[in-house]
N, C-alpha and C positions, 0 to 999 in steps of 0.2 A: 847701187843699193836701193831697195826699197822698203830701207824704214819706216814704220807707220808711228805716226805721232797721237797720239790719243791725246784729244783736250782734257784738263783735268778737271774739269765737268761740263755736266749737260744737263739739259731739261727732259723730263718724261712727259709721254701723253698723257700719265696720270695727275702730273701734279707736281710729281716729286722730283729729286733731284739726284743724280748720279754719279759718283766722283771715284776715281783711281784713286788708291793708297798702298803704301809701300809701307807695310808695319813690321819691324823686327820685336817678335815675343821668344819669350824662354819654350823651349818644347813641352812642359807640364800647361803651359797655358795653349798650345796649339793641340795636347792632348785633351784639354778639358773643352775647346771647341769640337773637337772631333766627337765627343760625347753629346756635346749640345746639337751637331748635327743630326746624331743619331735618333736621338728622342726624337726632334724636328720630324726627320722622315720616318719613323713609327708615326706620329700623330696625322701627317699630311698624308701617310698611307703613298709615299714617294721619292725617290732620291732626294737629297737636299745638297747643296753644294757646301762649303766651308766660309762663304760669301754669304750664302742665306742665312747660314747658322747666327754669322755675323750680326747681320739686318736685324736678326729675330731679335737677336739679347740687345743691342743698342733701343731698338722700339719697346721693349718690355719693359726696361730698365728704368726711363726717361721720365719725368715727370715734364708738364704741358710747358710752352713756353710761356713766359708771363704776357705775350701778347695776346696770347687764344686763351686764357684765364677769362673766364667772369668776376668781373668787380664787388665783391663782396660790402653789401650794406656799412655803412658805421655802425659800429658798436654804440648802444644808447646806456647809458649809466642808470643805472638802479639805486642813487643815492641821490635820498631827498634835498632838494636843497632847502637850507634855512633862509627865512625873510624873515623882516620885521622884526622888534623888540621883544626880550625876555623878562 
């Protein structure tokens, strides 16, 4: 036999990363990728696969990891402080 073994990931020249998934979804949810494909390849003006569609809505969705955040200022108070006798 000449089963192929696919690692379950790898590295891109880009950057990114690439990883095999095996997902069991309800078919309204694999009709509503089918949809997200659609638009996809209307907008990209080209096929898009149900992988791509995939990539798209997980990148869209995502807010930044907290390591690639910029560290926001502290907050300074705007309440005088009291000294000294009354």
């Amino acid at each position: 036999m000449s089963d192929r073994v696919t690692p379950p990931m790898h590295a891109l020249p880009d950057g990114e990363a690439e990883l095999a998934l095996v997902v069991r979804l309800p078919w309204e949810d694999v009709a509503r990728l089918g949809q997200e494909a659609g638009r996809l390849a209307a907008q990209m003006q080209r096929p898009v696969t149900l992988d791509e569609a995939v990539s798209h809505r997980l990148r869209s969705s995502r807010t930044p990891a907290a390591h690639a955040r910029q560290e926001q200022p502290a907050a300074v108070s705007a309440v005088p402080r009291l000294t000294g006798s009354a």
